[in-house]
matplotlib code that plots the C-alpha trace (Angstrom):
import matplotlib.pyplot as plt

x = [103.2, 103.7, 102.1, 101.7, 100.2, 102.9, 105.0, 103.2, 104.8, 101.3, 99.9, 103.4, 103.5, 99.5, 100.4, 102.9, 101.8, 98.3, 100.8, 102.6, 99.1, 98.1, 100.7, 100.9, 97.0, 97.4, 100.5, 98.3, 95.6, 97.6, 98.0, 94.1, 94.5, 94.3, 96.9, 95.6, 96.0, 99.6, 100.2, 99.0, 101.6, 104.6, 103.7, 103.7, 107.1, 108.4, 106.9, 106.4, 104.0, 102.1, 98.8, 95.2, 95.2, 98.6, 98.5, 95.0, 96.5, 99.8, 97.7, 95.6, 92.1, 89.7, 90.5, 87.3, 89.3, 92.2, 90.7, 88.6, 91.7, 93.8, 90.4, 91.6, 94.9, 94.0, 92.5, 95.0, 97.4, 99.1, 99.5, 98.3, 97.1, 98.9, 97.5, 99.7, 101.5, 100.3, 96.4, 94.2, 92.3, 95.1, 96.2, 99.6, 100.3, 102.7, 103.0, 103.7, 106.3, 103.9, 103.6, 107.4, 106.9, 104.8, 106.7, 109.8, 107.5, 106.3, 110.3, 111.8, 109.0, 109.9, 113.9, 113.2, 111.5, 114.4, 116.5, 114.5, 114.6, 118.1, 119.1, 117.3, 118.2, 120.8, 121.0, 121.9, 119.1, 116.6, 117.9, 117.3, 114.0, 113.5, 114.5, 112.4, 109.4, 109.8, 109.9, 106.9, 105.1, 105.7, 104.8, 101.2, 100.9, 102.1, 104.8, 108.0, 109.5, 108.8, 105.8, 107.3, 107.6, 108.9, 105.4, 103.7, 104.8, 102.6, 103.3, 103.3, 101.8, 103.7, 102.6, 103.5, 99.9, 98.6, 97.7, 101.3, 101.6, 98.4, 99.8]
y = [46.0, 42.4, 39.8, 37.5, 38.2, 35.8, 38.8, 41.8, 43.4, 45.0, 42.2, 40.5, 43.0, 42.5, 39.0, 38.8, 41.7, 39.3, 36.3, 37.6, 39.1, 35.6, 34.5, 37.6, 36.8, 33.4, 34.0, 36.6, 34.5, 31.5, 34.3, 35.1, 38.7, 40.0, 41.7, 45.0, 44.6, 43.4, 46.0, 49.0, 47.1, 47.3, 51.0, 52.1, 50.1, 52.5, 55.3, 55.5, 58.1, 58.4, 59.6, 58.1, 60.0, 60.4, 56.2, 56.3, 58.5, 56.2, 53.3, 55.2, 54.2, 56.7, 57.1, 55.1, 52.3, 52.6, 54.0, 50.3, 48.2, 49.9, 49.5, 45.6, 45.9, 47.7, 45.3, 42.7, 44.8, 44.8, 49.0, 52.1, 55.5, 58.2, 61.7, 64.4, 66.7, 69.7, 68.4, 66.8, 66.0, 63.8, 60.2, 59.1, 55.2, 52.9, 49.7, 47.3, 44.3, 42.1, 43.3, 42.5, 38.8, 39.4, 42.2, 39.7, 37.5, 40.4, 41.1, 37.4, 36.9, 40.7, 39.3, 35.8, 37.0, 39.8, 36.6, 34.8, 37.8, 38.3, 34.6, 35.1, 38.5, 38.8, 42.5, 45.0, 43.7, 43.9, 47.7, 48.9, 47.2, 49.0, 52.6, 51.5, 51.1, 54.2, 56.1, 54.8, 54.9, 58.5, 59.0, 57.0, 59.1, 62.7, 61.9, 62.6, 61.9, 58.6, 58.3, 57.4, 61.0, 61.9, 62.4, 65.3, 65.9, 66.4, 65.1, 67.6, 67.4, 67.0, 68.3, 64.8, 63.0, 60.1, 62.1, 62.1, 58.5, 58.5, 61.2]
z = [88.5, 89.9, 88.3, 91.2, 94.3, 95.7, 95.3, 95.6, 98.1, 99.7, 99.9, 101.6, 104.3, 104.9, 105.0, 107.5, 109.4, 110.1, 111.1, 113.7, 115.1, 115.1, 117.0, 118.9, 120.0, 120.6, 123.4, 125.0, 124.9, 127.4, 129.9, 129.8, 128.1, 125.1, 122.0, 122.6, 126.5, 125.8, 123.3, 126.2, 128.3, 125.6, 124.8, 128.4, 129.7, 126.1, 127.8, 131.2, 132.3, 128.8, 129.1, 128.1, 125.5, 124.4, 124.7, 122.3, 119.8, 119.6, 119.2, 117.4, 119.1, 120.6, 124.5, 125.9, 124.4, 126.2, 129.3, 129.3, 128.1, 131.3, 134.1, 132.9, 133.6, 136.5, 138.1, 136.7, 138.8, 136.1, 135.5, 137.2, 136.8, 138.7, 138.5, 136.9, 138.7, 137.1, 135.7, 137.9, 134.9, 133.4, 134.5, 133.8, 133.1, 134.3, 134.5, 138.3, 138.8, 137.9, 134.1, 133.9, 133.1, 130.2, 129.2, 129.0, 126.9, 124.7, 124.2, 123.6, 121.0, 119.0, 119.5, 117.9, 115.2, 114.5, 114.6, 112.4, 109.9, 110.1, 109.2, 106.3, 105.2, 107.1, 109.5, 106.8, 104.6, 108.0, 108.4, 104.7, 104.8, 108.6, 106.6, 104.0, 105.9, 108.1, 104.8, 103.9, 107.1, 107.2, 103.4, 104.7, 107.5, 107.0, 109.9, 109.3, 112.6, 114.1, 116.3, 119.7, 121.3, 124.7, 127.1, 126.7, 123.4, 120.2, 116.3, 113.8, 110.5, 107.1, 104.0, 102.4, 102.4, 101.2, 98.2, 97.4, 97.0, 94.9, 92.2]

ax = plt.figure().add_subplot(projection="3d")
ax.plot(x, y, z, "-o")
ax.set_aspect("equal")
plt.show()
């Protein structure tokens, strides 16, 4: 067990995890909106046509929160719902020209601080720690594949549980 808490690497990741939603909030913030509005943005230019709900269990929220978060972008004019083909019952997300500017933001802030990793790691270090923390995440979550999905598609459950890290 670490000593220090300087170097206890749960409380590192918690750590810089809460800075770069700091910063993350503060540049939404100069364009009026908010990290989770800017993080419904990012998920949906990833997947274009994701559902409300798909989108709330990726972000894992319940769906009044996205289905509030998108009416503001809505009316922003920033996204849209589009009914599904084959449900009238489901709306489909995608984002309008408009959203690209911010979009552009959300993607030269996620690039400079992947450069800032990578000059001091360097990019091999940045991809063991990427495995690393995939492994992990899955481990945490019961999810052995990664949690992007094409639309329409569901996660299935693992057998590895948190109880598996506890043993």
């Amino acid at each position: 067990m670490t000593d220090s808490l300087d170097r206890d690497p749960v409380v590192l990741i918690n750590d810089v995890a809460r800075i770069m939603r700091t910063n993350f909030d503060q540049r939404a913030r100069a364009r009026g909106m908010t990290r989770a509005q800017w993080l419904i943005l990012a998920r949906v230019a990833r997947r274009p046509g994701v559902s409300q709900s798909e989108l709330a269990a990726i972000c894992e929220v319940e769906p009044i929160t996205v289905a509030r978060l998108v009416d503001r972008l809505e009316k922003r004019g920033l996204l849209e719902r589009r009914a599904d083909p084959n449900d009238r019952r489901i709306w489909r997300l995608h984002n309008l020209p408009p959203a690209q500017p911010i979009l552009e933001e959300i993607s030269a802030y996620r690039e400079g601080l992947i450069r800032v990793i990578d000059a001091n790691i360097g990019s091999a270090a940045r991809e063991a720690m990427v495995d690393a923390l995939v492994g992990i995440r899955a481990i945490l979550t019961g999810a052995p594949e990664p949690l992007e999905r094409p639309v329409g598609t569901t996660r299935k459950r693992s057998s590895r549980t948190l109880a598996t890290v506890s043993s």
